[in-house]
C-alpha positions in Angstrom: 74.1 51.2 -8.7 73.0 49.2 -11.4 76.8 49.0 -12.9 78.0 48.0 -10.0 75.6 45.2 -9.0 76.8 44.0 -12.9 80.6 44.2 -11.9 80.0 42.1 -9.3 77.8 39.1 -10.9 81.0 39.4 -13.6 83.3 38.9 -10.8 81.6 36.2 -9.4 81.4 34.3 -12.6 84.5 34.7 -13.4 85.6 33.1 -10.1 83.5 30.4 -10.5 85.6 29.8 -14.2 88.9 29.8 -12.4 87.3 27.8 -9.4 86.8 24.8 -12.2 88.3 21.8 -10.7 91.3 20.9 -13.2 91.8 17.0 -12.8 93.2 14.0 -14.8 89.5 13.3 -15.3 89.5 15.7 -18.7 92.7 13.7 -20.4 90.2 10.5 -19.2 87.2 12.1 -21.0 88.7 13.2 -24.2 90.8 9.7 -24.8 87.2 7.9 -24.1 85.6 10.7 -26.5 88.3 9.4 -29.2 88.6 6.0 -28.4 84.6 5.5 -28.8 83.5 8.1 -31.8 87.3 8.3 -34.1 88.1 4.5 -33.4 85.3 2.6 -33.0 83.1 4.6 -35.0 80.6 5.2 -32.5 78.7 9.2 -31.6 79.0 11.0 -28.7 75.4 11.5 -27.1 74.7 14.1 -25.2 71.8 14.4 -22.4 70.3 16.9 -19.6 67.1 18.7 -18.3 66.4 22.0 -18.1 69.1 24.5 -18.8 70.9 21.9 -18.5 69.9 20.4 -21.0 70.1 23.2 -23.3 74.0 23.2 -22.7 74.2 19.2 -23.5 72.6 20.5 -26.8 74.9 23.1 -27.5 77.6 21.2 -26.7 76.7 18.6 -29.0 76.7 21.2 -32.0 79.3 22.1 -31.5 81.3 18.8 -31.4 79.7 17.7 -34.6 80.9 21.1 -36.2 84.9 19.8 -35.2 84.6 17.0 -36.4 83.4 14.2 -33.6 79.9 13.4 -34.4 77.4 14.0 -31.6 73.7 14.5 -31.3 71.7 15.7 -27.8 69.1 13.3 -26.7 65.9 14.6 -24.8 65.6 12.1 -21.9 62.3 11.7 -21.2 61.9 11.6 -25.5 64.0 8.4 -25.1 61.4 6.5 -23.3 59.4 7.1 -26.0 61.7 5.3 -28.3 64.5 7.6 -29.0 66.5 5.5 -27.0 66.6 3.5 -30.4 69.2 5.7 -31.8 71.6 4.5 -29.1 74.5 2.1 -30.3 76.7 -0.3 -28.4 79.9 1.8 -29.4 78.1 5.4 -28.6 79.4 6.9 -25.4 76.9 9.4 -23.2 77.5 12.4 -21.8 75.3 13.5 -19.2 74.9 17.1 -17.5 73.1 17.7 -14.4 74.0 20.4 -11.6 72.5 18.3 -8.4 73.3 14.6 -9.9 70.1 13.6 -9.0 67.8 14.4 -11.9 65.9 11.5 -12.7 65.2 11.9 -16.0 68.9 10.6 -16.3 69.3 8.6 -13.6 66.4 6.9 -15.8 68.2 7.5 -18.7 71.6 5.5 -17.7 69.4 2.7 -16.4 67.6 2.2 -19.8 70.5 2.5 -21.8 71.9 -0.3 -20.0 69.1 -2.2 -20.9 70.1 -1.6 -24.5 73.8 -0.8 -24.1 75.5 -2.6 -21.4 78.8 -1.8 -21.7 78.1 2.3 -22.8 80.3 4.2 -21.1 78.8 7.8 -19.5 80.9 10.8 -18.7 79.5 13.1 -16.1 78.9 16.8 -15.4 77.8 17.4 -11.7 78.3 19.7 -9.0 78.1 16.9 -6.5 80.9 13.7 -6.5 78.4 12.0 -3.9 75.3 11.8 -5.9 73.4 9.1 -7.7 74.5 10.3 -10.7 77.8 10.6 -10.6 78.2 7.1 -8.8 76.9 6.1 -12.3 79.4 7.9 -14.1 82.7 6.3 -15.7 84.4 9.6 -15.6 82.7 12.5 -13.5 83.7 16.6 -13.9 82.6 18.4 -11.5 82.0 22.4 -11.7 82.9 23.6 -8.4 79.6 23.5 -7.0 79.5 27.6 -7.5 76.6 29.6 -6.3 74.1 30.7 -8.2 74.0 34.8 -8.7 70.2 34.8 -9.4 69.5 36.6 -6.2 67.2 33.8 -4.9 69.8 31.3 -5.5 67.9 29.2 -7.2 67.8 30.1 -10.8 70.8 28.4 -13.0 73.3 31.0 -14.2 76.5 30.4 -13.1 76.1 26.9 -12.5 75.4 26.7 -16.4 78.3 29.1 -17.4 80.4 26.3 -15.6 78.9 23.9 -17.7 79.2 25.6 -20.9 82.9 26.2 -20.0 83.3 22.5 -19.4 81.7 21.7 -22.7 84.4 23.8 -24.3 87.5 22.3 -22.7 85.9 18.9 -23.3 85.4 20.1 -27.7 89.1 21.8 -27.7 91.1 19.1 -26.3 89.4 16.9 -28.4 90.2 18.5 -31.7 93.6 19.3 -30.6 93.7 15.1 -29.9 92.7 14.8 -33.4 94.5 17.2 -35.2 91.3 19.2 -36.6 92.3 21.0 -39.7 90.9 23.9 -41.1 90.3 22.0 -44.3 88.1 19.3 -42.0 86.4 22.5 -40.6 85.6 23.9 -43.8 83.8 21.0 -45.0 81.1 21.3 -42.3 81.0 25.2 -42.6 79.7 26.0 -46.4 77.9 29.6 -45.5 78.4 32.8 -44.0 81.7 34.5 -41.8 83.2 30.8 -40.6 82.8 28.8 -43.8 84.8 31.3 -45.6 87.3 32.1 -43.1 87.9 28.3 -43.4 88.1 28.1 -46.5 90.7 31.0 -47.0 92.7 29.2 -43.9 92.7 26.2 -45.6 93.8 27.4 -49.1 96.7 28.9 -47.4 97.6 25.4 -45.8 97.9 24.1 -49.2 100.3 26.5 -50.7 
């Protein structure tokens, strides 16, 4: 019983991966990604509540460790003056499953205030919320159902995101021609650092 009732919240998450919309929004993304961190020098910031915003945090790791330079930014911290880290050139990228979480919605209001011209990329389940009628470039997930049996708890809707968040990081280093060598320099311990390394020694033979 219990194996089955795991077969089928695989099956159901692995639907809502192939259910991804695939649009020429991601090409937009990454070229804005590139355009504002590995030409004008700016970071990519990161944002979300929640589990949500547990994703925009991983995902922000894990763009610094390729090479683009991001950092996550707690919104309700930045109306305490986080929002001082924010720089004209930055560009935001914003995560939130109904669109309407107004920590962000807050957030992109604020950062106007300081910003004007920052540009924010959008992950959303919903095209027609207040959020994503903020958004430069919005990605939506599908809109996928939840497979916490109360439907309310965020598991798939967050294995979308984190899905999304990896496109988003490969296309980019693929854009930018991320080397092993590059890698290794942001990798000094354990199994990846030296895997790098030994990648990148056999580059330069």
């Amino acid at each position: 019983m219990i194996n089955e009732t795991i077969s089928s919240i695989l099956q159901q998450e692995a639907e809502a991966v192939r259910n991804i919309p695939v649009t020429s929004s991601y090409e937009e993304a990454v070229n804005l990604i590139v355009e504002h961190v590995h030409k004008q020098g700016g970071r990519l910031i990161t944002s979300g509540m929640g589990k949500a915003g547990q994703i925009a945090m991983n995902i922000a790791t894990t763009f610094s460790s390729t090479g683009t330079p991001a950092y996550f930014l707690h919104p309700s911290e930045a109306q305490h003056g986080d929002l001082g880290i924010v720089r004209e050139n930055d560009i935001m990228l914003l995560i939130s499953n109904s669109g309407k979480t107004r920590e962000l919605l807050e957030l992109v209001e604020l950062t106007r205030g300081l910003a004007p011209h920052m540009q924010f990329i959008v992950i959303t389940s919903n095209p027609d919320s207040p959020l994503a009628a903020e958004a430069t470039i919005c990605l939506l997930t599908g809109a996928p159902k939840e497979v916490c049996p109360l439907g309310l708890t965020p598991t798939t809707s967050t294995t979308v995101m984190t899905v999304i968040g990896d496109l988003l990081v490969v296309s980019t280093m693929k854009q930018i021609n991320f080397s092993y060598a590059e890698y290794a320099k942001r990798h000094h311990g354990g199994y990846l650092g030296a895997k790098s390394r030994e990648q990148s020694n056999k580059e330069n033979k």
